[in-house]
N, C-alpha and C positions, 0 to 999 in steps of 0.2 A: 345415327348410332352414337350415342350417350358414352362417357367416356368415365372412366370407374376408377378410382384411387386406390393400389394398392394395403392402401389403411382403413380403408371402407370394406374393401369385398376382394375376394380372390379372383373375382373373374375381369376381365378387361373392359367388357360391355354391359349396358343391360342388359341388352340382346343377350347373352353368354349366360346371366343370370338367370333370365328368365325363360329358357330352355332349359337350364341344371331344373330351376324347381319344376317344371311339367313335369320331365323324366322322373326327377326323385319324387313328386306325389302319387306318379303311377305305379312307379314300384312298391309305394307303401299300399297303395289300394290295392294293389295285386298281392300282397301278403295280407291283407287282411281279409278279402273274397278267397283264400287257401283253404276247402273246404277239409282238408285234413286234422288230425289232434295238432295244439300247438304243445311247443314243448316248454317243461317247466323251467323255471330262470335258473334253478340251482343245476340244473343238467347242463345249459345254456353256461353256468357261469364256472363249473367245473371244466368242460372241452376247453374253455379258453384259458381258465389257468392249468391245465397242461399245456395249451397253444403256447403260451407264452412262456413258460418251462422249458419248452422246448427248443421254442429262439433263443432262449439266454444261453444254453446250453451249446446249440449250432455255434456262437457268437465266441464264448469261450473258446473251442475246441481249435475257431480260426483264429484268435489270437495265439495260440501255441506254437 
């Protein structure tokens, strides 16, 4: 078990790393086999800036 420098990579091992990318290529392959519409980037990039509108807001109201 390979040991990983926190200024290399987040994970401790390879091992660690290299189970995050299987999981994370299957999940991209499994959105890309989503045989449904995909959605546009400006819809996509609107929800999030509400999303994030809405944490600064949550954020504020707890500093009061």
């Amino acid at each position: 078990m390979a040991k990983l420098s926190p200024i290399e990579s987040e994970f401790a091992t390879t091992e660690e790393a290299e189970a995050y990318d299987l999981w994370f290529r299957a999940k991209v392959q499994e959105a890309l086999d989503e045989p449904g519409p995909g959605i546009p980037h400006d819809v996509v990039m609107a929800e999030m800036r509400a999303l994030i509108e809405s944490k600064k807001l949550d954020a504020a109201d707890l500093g009061r």
